[in-house]
N, C-alpha and C positions, 0 to 999 in steps of 0.2 A: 564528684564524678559526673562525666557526660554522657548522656543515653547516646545510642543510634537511633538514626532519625528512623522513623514507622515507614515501612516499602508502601501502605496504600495512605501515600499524600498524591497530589492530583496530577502533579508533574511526572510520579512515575507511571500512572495507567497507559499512558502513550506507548512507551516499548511493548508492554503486558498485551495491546488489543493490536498492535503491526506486522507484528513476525508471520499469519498464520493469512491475510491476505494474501501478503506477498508471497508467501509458496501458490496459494490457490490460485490467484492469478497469471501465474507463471507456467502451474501446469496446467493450467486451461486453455493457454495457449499453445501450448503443445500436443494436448488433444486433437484443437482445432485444427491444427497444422498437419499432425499426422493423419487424421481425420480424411484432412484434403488431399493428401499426396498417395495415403493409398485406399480410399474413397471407400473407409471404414465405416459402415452407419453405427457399429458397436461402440464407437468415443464418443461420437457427435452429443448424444444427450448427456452423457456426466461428463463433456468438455461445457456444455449448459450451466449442469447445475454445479458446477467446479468454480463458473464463470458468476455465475450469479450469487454464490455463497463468499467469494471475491470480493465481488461491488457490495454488497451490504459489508462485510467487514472491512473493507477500504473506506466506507462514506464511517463507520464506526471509529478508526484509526485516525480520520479527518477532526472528527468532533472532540477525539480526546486530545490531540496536536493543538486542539484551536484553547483548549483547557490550558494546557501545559505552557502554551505559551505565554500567556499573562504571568506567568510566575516563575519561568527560566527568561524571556526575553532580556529584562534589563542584568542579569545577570553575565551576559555573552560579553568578549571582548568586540566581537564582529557578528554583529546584530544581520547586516546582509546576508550573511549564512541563513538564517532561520527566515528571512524573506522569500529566497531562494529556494530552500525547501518548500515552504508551503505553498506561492507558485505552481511549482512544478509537481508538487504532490496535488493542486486542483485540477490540473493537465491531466496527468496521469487518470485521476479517478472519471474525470468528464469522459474520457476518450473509451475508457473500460466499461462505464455507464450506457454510452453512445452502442459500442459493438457487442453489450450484453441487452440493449433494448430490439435491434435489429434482429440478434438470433432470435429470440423469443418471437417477435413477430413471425418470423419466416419458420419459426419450429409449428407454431400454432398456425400458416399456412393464411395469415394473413395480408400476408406482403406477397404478390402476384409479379416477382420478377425472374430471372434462371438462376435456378441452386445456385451454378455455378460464381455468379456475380456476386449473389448474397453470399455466400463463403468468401470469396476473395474479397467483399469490403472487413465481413468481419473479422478476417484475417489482416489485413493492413490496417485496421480501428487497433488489433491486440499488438500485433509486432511494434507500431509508432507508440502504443500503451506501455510497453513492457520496456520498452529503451528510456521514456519516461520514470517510470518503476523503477530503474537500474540507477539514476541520474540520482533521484530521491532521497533511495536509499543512501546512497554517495555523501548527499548531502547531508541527510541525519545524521550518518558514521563520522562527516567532520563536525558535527554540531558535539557528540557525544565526546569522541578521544581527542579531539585537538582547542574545543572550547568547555569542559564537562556539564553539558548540556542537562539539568535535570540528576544530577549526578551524587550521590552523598561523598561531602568531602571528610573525610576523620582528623581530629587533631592531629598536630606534630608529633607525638607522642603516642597515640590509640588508645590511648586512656581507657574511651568507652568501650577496648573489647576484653578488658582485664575483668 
């Protein structure tokens, strides 16, 4: 008889630490945005810490991707995919990193330019972040269902769930 394979082998912690950036990030961008359009000061700091709880679990998502890859890579029919992805996954997190370093300056009143500028860079830093983000994901979705990325495969038969 064959076992199922154990859920914490290395290649699956990547799904388990990605899912919960990527909301964070998303809504922090929405914060920020709603933030600016109807010139909320009640989002502005938890579109902050929404944003900064984002980029640490983004750069967390990175390190276990960077895991999982030595041990689904040679695995892939089309290896480009998973180049692609993490690429665009350093994109993404640089650019989130960039307009979650900005706010913080400008929240702590370090950075001496007009609100207004500094909201609209770090709103163009999250909107080009977040189309990143969408790209990403995209690409991890065909990593997963179209080349089973990290995936457990079960016998012809399923032997191991009898």
């Amino acid at each position: 008889m064959e076992f199922i394979s154990d859920y914490w082998r290395t290649e699956a912690l990547h799904p388990l630490f990605v899912h919960f950036p990527i909301a964070l990030l998303l809504v922090a961008t929405l914060f920020k945005l709603f933030n600016l359009w109807r010139k909320s000061i009640i989002l502005d700091k938890p579109g902050t810490i929404l944003l900064i709880a984002g980029v640490v679990g983004g750069w967390l998502a990175i390190y276990t991707g960077e895991l999982a890859d030595g041990i689904v890579s040679h695995t892939l029919c089309d290896p480009t995919v998973l180049k692609d992805h993490q690429n665009n996954s350093y994109t993404m997190i640089w650019l989130f990193t960039i307009a979650a370093i900005v706010d913080l300056i400008y929240q702590f009143r370090f950075l001496f330019l007009p609100a207004l500028l500094v909201k609209w860079l770090v709103i163009i830093l999250l909107f080009i972040g977040s189309g990143f983000l969408i790209y990403t994901g995209h690409l991890g979705a065909k990593l997963v269902y179209e080349q089973a990325a990290g995936v457990y495969r079960p016998s012809l038969d399923c032997a191991e769930f009898n």
